[in-house]
C-alpha positions as CSV (number, residue, x, y, z in Angstrom):
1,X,95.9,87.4,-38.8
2,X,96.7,84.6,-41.1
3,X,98.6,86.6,-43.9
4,X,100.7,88.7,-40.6
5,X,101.7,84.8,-39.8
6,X,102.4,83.6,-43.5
7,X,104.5,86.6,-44.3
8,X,106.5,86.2,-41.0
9,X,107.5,82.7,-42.6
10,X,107.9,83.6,-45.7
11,X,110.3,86.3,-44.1
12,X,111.6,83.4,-42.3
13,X,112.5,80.9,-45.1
14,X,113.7,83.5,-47.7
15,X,116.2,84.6,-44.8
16,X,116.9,80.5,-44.3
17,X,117.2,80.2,-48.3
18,X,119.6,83.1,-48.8
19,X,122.0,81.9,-45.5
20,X,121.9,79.0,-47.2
21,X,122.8,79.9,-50.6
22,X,126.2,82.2,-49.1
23,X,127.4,78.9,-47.5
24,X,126.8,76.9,-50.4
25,X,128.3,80.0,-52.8
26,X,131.3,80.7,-49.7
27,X,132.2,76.5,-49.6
28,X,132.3,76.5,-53.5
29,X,134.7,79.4,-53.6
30,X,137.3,77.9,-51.1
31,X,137.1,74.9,-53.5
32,X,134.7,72.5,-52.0
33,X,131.7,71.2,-54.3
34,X,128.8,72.0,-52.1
35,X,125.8,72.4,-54.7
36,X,124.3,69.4,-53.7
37,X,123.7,71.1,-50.5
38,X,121.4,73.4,-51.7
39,X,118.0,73.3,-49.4
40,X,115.9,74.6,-51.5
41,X,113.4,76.5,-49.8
42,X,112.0,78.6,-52.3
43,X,109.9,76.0,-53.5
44,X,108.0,76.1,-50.5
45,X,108.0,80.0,-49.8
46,X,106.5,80.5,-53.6
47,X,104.4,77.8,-53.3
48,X,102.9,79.7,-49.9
49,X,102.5,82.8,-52.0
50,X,100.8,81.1,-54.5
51,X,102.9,80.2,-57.6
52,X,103.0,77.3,-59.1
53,X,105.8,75.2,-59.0
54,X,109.4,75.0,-61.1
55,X,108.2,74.0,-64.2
56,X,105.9,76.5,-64.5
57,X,107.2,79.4,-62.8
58,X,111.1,78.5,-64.3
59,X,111.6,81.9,-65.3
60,X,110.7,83.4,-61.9
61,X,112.9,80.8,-59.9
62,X,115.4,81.4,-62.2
63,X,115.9,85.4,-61.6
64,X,115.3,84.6,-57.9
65,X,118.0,82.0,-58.0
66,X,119.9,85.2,-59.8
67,X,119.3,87.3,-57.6
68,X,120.3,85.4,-54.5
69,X,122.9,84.4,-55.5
70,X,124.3,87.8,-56.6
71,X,123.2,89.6,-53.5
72,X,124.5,87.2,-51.1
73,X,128.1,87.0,-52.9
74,X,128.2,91.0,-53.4
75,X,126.3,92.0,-49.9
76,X,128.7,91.5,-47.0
77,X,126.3,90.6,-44.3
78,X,127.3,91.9,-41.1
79,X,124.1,91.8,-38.7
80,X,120.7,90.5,-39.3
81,X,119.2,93.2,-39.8
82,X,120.7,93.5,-43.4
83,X,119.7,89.9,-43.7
84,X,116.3,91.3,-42.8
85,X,116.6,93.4,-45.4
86,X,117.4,91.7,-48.5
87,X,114.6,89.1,-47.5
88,X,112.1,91.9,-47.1
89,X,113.6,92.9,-50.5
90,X,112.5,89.4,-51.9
91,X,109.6,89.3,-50.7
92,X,108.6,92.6,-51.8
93,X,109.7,91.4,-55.5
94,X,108.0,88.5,-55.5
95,X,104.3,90.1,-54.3
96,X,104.9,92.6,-56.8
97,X,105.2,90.0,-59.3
98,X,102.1,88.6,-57.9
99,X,100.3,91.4,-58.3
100,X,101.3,92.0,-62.2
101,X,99.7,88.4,-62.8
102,X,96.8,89.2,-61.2
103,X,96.4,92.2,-63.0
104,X,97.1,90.4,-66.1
105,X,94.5,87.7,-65.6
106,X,91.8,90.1,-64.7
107,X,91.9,91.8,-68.0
């Protein structure tokens, strides 16, 4: 029941983080410097799946930062059920990731 309720925030703040970052990306193409306004939530969704924090996962919030970025400028979204999508598509990524360092440390 727990993990149902964790994922559905997760879900949650990766759809908050990447409505976030199209404002922030949207207001900086019109002109207006708007990075400070950056939330920042994916320190606290990775931290609820269990990675450690910026300095050392960099790499990791660095292609997710990528990634966001790039599918929020390139993906016109048009419903939230797209939205839906690409967070599910995060979220996917990143418990695959998890996974790999599992597997990793168990060997």
């Amino acid at each position: 029941m727990k993990t149902k309720k964790n994922k559905k925030l997760i879900l949650s703040l990766i759809k908050d983080d990447l409505t976030n970052t199209k404002l922030v990306s949207g207001l900086n193409n019109i002109g207006l410097e708007a990075s400070n306004y950056y939330l920042h939530l994916s320190q606290t969704f990775f931290t609820l799946m269990g990675f450690g924090d910026l300095q050392q996962d960099e790499e990791l919030y660095e292609e997710y930062f990528n990634f966001s970025e790039k599918a929020v400028t390139t993906t016109r979204i048009e419903n939230p059920e797209q939205l839906n999508s690409l967070a599910l598509e995060v979220y996917n990524k990143l418990l695959a990731e998890k996974e790999k360092r599992k597997l990793r440390k168990s060997k």
